[in-house]
DRENTIMI-93423 format. One line per 3 residues: number of its first residue (from 0); for each residue x, y, z of C-alpha. Coordinates in Angstrom, 3 decimals. Layout:
NUM = X,Y,Z | ...
// end
This chain:
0 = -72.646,-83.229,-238.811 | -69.004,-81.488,-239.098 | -65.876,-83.086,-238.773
3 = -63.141,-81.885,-236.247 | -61.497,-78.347,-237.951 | -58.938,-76.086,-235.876
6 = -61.941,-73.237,-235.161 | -65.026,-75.119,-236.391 | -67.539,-77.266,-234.662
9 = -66.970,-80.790,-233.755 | -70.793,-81.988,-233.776 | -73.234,-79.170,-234.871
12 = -76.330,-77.728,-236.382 | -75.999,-74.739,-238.681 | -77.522,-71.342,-237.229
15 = -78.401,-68.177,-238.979 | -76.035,-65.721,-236.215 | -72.960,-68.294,-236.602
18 = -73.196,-70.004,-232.955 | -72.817,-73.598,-232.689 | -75.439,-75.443,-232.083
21 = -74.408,-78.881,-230.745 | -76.211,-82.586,-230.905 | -77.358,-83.916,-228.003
24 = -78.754,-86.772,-229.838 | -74.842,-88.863,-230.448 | -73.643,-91.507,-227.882
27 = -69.878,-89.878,-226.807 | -67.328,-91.425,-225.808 | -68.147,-91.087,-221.720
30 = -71.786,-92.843,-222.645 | -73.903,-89.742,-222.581 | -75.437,-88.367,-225.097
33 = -73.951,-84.810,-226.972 | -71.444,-82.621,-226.490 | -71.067,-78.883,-224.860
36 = -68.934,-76.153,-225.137 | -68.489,-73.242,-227.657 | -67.353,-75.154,-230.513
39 = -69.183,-78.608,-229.441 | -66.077,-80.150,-228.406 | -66.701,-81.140,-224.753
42 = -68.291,-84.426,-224.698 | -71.324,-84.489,-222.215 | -71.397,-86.836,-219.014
45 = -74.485,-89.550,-218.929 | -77.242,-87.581,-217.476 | -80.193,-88.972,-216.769
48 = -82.532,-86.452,-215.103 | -80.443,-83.216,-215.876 | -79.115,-81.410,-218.313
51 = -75.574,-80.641,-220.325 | -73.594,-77.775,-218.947 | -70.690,-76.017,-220.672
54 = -67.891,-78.405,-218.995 | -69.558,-81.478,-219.897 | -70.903,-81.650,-216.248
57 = -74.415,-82.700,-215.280 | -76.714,-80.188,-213.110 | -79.702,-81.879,-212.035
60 = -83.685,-81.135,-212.140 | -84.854,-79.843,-208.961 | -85.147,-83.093,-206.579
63 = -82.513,-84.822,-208.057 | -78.815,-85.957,-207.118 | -75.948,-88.053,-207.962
66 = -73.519,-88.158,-210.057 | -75.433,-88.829,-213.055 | -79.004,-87.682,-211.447
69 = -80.364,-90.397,-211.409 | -81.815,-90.519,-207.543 | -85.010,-89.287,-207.311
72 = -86.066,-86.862,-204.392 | -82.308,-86.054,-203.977 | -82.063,-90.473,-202.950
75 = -83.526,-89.540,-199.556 | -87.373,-90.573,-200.837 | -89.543,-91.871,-203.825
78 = -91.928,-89.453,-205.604 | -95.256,-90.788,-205.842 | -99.039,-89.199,-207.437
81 = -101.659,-89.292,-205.153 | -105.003,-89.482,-206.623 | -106.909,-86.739,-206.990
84 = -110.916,-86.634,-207.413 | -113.738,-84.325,-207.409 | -113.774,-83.824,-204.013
87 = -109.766,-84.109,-203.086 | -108.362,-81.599,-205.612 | -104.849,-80.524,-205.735
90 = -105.775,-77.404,-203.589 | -106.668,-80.254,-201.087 | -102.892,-81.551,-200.878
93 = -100.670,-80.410,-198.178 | -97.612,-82.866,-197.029 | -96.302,-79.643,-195.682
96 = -98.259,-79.410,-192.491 | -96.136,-77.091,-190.801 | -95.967,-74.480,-194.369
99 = -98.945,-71.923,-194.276 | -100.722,-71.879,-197.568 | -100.329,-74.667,-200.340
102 = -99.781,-72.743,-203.582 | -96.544,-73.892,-205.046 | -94.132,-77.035,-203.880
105 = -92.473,-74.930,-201.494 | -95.875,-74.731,-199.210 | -97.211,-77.765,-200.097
108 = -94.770,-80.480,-201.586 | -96.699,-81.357,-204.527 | -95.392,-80.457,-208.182
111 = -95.796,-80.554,-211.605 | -93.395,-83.490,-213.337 | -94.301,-82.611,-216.684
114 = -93.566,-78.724,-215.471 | -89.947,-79.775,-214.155 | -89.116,-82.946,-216.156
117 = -91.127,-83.349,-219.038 | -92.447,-86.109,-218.151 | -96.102,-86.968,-219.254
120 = -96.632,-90.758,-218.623 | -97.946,-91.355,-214.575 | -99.112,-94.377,-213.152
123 = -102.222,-92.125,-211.645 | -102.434,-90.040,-215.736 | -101.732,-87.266,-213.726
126 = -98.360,-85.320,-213.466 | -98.989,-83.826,-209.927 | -96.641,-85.475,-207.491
129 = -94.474,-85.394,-204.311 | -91.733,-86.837,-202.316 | -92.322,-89.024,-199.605
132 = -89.283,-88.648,-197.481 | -88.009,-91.161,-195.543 | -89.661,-94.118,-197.877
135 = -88.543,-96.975,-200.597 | -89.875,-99.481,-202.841 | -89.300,-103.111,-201.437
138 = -86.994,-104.400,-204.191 | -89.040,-108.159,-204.194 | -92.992,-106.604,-203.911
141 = -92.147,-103.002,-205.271 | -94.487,-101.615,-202.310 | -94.313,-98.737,-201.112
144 = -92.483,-98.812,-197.669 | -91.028,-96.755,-194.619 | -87.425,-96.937,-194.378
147 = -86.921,-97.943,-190.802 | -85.219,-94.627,-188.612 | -82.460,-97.098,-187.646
150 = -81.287,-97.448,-191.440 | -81.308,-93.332,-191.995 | -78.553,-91.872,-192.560
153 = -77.390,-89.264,-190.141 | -77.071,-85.870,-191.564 | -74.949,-82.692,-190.947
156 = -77.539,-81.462,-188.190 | -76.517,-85.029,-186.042 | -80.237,-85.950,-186.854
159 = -81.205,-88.661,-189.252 | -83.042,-88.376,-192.629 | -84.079,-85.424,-194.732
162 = -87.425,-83.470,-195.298 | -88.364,-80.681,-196.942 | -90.256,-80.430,-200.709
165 = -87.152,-82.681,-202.597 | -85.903,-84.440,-199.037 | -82.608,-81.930,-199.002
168 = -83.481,-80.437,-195.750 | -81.895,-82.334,-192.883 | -83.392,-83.161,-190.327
171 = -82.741,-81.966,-186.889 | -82.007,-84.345,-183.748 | -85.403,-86.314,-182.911
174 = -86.452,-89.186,-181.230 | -88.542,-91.253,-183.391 | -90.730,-92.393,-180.566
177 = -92.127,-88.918,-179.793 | -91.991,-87.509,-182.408 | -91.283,-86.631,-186.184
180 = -89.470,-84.513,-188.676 | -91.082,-81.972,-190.022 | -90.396,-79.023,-192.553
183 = -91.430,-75.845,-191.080 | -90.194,-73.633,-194.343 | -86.508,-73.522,-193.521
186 = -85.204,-76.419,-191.424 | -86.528,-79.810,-190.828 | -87.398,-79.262,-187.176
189 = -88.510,-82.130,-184.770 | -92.565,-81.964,-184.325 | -93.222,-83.876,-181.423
192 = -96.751,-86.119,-180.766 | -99.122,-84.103,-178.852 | -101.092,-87.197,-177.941
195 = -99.102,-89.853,-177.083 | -99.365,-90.900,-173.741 | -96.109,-91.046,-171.827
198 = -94.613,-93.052,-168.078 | -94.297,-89.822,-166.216 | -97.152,-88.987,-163.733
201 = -97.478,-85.759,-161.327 | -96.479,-85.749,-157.947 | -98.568,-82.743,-156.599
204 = -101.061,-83.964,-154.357 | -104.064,-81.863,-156.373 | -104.161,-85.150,-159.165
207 = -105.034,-88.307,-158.300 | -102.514,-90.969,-157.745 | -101.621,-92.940,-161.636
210 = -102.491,-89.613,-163.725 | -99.956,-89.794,-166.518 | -99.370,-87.606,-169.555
213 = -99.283,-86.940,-172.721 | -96.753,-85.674,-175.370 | -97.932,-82.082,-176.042
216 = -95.684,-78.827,-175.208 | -97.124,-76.035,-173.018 | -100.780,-76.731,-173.159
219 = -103.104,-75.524,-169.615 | -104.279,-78.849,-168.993 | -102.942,-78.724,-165.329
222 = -100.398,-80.883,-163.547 | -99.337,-83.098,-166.017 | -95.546,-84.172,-166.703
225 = -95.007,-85.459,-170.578 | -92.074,-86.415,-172.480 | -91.211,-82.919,-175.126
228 = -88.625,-80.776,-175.561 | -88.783,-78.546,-179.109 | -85.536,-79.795,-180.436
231 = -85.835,-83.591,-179.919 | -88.601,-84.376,-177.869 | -85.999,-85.882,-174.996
234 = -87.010,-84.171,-171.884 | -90.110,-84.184,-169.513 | -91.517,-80.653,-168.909
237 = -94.188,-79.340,-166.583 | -96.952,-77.369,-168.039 | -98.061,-73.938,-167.957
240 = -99.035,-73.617,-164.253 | -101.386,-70.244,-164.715 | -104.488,-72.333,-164.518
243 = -103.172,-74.289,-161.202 | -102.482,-71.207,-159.408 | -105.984,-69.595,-160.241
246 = -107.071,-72.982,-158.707 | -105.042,-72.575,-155.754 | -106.772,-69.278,-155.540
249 = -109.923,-70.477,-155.479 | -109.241,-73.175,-153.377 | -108.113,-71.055,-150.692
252 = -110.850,-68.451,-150.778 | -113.375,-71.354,-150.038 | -111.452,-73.443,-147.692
255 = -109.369,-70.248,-145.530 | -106.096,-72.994,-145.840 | -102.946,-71.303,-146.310
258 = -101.515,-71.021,-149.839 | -99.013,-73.967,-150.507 | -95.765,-72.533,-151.301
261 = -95.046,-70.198,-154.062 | -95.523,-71.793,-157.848 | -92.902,-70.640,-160.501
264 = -94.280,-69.083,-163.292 | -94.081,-70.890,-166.880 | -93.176,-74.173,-168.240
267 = -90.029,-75.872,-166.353 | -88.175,-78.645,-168.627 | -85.741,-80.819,-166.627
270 = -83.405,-83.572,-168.102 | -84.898,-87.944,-168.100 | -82.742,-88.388,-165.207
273 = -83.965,-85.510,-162.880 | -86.532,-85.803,-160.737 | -89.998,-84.500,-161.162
276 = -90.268,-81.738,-159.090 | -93.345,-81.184,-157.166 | -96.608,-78.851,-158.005
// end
């Protein structure tokens, strides 16, 4: 310990090239623990899951936030430790789906909290975790819970919630009912339900009356109307109509009818309130 000298070191350790080394170990006056700076006179903020910088400020460990770091996948999740056996291994683990590959955090979400935070004590005695995004603890039971979409918070992209490997991505417009938020490597895009069935049914007079469909984008299963659009899964498209017209092909080869009028080529989205138009 030192005492304060115009020049010296407030609170230090001696070193052999003359540096001060400060204590981090001494309650300050702000309630954190050390000091910073070049002579050790900046007393450090309370940090809880970061560490000291020069000003006295607190930068955080990856997947942390707040003004003390204390909110754990950036307050937008919970990490938990899934438990891993001889046949699910960490290789196994992907809560990434729309990432190619799973080696690091970036492609697959899990990480290493001894690696990052030093930490070696785990409900599961294993320091491989993740963030689940978009859950809490219930404060009564402590269970593990999904925050209801209602009570997320909207985000800078006008969507709710946050994905991503530390839930700092936002997430981009989506409606919960088709669909969900997703991290595809750089935003958290909307990945809607490919099998969810959905109200609309086709009006061409090749399906049989009631056919509805179901809530997957641009798949050749022919003359269904579903509920996607790749942003926010909001508006009913048509889909891919190459198989129908081969059919309308064939038809008319074998029965000499004439052709039915011309079908446009593609997928054709139109808005809720538009009507379907016909096959």
């Amino acid at each position: 310990m030192g005492k304060w000298t115009d020049g010296t070191c407030v609170l230090f350790t001696a070193t052999v090239n003359g540096t001060c080394a400060c204590d981090s170990s001494v309650e300050n006056v702000f309630g954190g623990l050390g000091y910073a700076g070049d002579d050790c006179s900046v007393s450090c903020r309370p940090c809880d899951m970061g560490t000291c910088q020069p000003d006295g400020s607190c930068e955080c460990f990856p997947g942390y936030s707040g003004w003390r770091c204390q909110d754990q996948c950036n307050g937008a999740g919970i990490i938990l430790f899934p438990e891993f056996n001889e046949t699910y291994t960490h290789t196994d683990f992907d809560n990434l789906p729309l990432v190619s590959g799973n080696a690091n955090y970036n492609q697959s979400g899990l990480f290493d909290v001894y690696e990052l935070y030093g930490v070696s004590q785990t409900p599961t005695n294993d320091t491989w975790a993740y963030c689940a995004c978009g859950y809490r603890r219930n404060a009564v039971s402590d269970e593990v819970e999904p925050i209801p979409f209602n009570e997320l918070p909207f985000n800078a992209e006008n969507g709710q919630g946050y994905t991503g490997p530390f839930c700092d991505v936002p997430c981009d417009p989506c409606l919960s009912t088709n669909g969900k938020c997703e991290y595809d490597g750089t935003r958290g895009v909307c990945d809607c339900f490919k099998d969810a069935p959905n109200s609309k049914g086709s009006e061409s007079k090749l399906v049989q009356d009631g056919t509805k469909g179901y809530g997957e984008f641009n798949t050749l299963v022919v003359v269904v109307v579903w509920a996607i659009e790749l942003t926010s899964c909001s508006i009913y498209c048509l889909q891919d109509l190459s198989v129908l017209r081969a059919f309308i092909r064939a038809s008319r080869a074998s029965t000499g009818r004439a052709r039915p009028n011309p079908v446009p080529t593609g997928s054709a989205c139109v808005p809720r309130d538009s009507p379907i138009p016909r096959v």
